[in-house]
N, C-alpha and C positions, 0 to 999 in steps of 0.2 A: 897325410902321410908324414907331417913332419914329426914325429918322435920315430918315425923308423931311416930317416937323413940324417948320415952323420954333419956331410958339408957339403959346400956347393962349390966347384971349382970351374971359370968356365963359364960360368950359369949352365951345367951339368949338374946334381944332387948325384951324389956319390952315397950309397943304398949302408947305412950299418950292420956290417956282417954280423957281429952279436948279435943283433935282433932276428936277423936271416936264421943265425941257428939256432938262436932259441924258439924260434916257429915252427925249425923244421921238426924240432926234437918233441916237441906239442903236437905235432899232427901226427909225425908217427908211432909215439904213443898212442893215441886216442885213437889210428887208426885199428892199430893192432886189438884194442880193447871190441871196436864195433866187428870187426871179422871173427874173431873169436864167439862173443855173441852170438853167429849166424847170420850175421846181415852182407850182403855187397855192397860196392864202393863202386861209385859211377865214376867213370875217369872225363871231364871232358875240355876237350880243347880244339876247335876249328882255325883256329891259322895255318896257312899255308905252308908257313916252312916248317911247322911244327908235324906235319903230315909222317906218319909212319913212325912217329917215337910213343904215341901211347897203343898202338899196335905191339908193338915191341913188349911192353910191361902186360898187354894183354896175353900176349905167349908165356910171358912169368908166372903172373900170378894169375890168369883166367878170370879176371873183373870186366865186367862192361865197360864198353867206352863209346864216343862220340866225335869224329876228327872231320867227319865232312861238314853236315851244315848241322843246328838244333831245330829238331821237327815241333814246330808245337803241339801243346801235350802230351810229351813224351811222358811228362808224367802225371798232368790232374787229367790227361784220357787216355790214359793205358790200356784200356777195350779196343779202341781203334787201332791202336800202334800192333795190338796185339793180333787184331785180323790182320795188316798187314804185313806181319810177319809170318803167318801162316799162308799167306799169297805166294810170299817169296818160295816158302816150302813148295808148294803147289810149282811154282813154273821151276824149281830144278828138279820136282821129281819128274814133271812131263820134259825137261832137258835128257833125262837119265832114262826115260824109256822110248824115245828113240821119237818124239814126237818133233821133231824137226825135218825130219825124212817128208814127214808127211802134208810138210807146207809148202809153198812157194817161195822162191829165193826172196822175191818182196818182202811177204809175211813171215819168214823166217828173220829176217832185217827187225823188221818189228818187234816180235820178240825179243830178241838178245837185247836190242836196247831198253825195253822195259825192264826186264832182267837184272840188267846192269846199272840202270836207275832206282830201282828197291834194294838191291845189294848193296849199293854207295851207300844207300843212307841207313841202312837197318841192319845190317851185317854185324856192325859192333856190339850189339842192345839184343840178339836173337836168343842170348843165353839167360836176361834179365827177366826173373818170373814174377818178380812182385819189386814194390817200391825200393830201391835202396837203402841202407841205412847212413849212408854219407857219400858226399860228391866233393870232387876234387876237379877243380876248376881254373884252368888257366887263363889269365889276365881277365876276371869276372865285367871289366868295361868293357871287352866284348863281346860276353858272353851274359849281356842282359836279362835276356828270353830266362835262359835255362837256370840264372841264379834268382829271378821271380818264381818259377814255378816251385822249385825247392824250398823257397821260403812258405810258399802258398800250402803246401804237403809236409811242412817239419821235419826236412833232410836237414843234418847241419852241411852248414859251404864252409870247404879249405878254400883258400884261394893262394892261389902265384900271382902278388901283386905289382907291380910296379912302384913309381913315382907319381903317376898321372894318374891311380885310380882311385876308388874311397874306397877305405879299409871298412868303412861301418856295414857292408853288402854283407859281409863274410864273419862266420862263426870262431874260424881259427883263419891266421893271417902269417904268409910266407912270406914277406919283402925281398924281391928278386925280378931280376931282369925276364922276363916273361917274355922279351922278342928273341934274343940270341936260345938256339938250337943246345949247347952245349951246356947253358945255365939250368934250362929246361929239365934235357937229359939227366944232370946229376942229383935234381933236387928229384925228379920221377923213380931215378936209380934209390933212393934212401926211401922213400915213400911205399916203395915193391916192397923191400925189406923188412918193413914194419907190416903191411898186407899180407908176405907170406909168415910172418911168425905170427901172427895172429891165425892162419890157417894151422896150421900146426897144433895151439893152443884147443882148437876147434875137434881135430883129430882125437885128442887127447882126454877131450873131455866126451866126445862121443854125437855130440852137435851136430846135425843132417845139413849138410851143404843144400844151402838153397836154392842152386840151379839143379839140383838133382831132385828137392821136393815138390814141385808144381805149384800152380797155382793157388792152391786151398793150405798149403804150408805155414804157420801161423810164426810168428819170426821168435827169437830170445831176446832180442834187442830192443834197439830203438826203430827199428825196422817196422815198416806197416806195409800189411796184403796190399795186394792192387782193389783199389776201392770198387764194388760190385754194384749195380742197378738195385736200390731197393723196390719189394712189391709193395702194391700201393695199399695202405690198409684201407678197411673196409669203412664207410662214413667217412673217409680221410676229404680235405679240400683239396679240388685237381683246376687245373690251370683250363679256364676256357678256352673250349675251340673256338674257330672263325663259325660253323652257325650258330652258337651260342651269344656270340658280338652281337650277328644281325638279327637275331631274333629279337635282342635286347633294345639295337638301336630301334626297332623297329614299334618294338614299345613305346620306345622313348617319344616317335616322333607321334605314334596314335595320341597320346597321354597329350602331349603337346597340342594338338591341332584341339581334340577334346577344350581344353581350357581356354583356347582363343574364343570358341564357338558362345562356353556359357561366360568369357567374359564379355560379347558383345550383345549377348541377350540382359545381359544385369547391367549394361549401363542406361537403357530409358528408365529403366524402375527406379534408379537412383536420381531420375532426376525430375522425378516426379512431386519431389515436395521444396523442390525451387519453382515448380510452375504455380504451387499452391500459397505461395506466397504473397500474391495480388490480393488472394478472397480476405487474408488477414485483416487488410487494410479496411473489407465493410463497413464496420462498428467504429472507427474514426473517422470518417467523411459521414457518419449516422447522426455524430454529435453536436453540430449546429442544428439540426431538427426539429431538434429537442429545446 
């Protein structure tokens, strides 16, 4: 991070704000460009005090986002994330038709906190039908998991960096205080701004918003579907099962025992023409005889 340290006062690094704006003005650009596109912009940041501010831009511009914990494969196994979210669907519509009546004050207990444990974590991400086309990531050292997986699936990473993190994780680079609430807020507040004018652009050009196309919606962007199970083609190599192992070991071990057998029947025969070695000798103990 030192080309983005103006000085260091203190032994505090004091952040260069030119650099700060000239990241932000790069991100939101380029944000603008990928919404427009058709693709969504994951929002994520799980720090505590950061709690309820990418909420807030969620209500602006209606991007996904992630503020409690990162689930993994949220995004190289979107099939799974995606049953359950469909779960969650399922326990509020049986919340909505009255199926709580029907249990026990215990079992009712039970519920709501299952409920309320898929809601925490999936609630942000329910409107997210396919890969995003860029993630916006605050303070990416601690948010490891989730700037791996992005890298693994070719999402570019914004990142709100700090002093203490490496710029080389991230595609585009914000240098900013990533723990103060306020720093957060204002660099989120310009970021919205470029997300909704590129929604606008989107309007304009006639672009199907992607939470509205489903999953088989094929992106403009940089944006890629949620990757699907391929079928296995026909002839194709498949990964042995466990009887296939012990059938095999079990070759191995017949084939084995096989070889001990005829190698301990070929060893008298090999040693047959050391025994024959004495009769050699006849015809020189012959030759005084003579």
């Amino acid at each position: 991070m030192a080309p983005y340290i103006l000085e260091s006062r203190n032994r505090i690094h004091i952040i260069d704000l030119k650099q700060t704006i000239r990241g932000l003005l790069r991100a939101k650009h380029f944000l603008k460009q990928i919404v427009a596109e058709g693709n969504d912009v994951l929002l994520v940041g799980t720090k505590l005090q950061l709690s309820g501010e990418l909420a807030k831009i969620n209500v602006s511009t209606g991007m996904p986002y992630v503020e409690d914990r990162w689930i993994g494969g949220t995004l190289t196994n979107y099939e799974v994330i995606g049953s359950r979210i469909a779960y969650l669907e399922e326990l509020e519509a049986q919340e909505a038709d009255g199926h709580l009546d029907t249990l026990t004050k215990k079992e009712a207990a039970r519920f709501m906190r299952e409920k309320r444990k898929v809601y925490r974590n999936l609630n942000g991400i329910r409107s997210m039908n396919r890969i995003p086309g860029a993630m916006v990531v605050i303070d990416p050292k601690t948010e490891m998991k989730a700037v791996a997986e992005a890298k693994k699936m070719g999402v570019p990473v914004i990142g709100i960096i700090d002093t203490d993190g490496d710029p080389d994780v991230c595609d585009l680079i914000i240098p900013a205080n990533d723990d103060a609430i306020r720093s957060v807020a204002m660099i989120m507040d310009h970021l919205a701004d470029g997300i909704n004018a590129g929604k606008e652009i989107r309007v304009e050009k006639g672009v199907a918003n992607p939470q509205d196309s489903g999953n088989d919606a094929q992106p403009v962007g940089k944006g890629a579907p949620v990757p699907r199970p391929r079928a296995a083609k026909s002839g194709a190599r498949r990964r042995p099962s466990r009887k296939d192992l012990a059938a095999a070991n079990q070759q191995v071990e017949i084939k084995s025992i096989g070889d001990n057998k005829s190698g301990a029947e070929a060893t008298p025969a090999e040693a047959t023409p050391a025994e024959a070695t004495p009769t050699e000798a006849t015809p020189t103990e012959a030759t005084p005889a003579e």
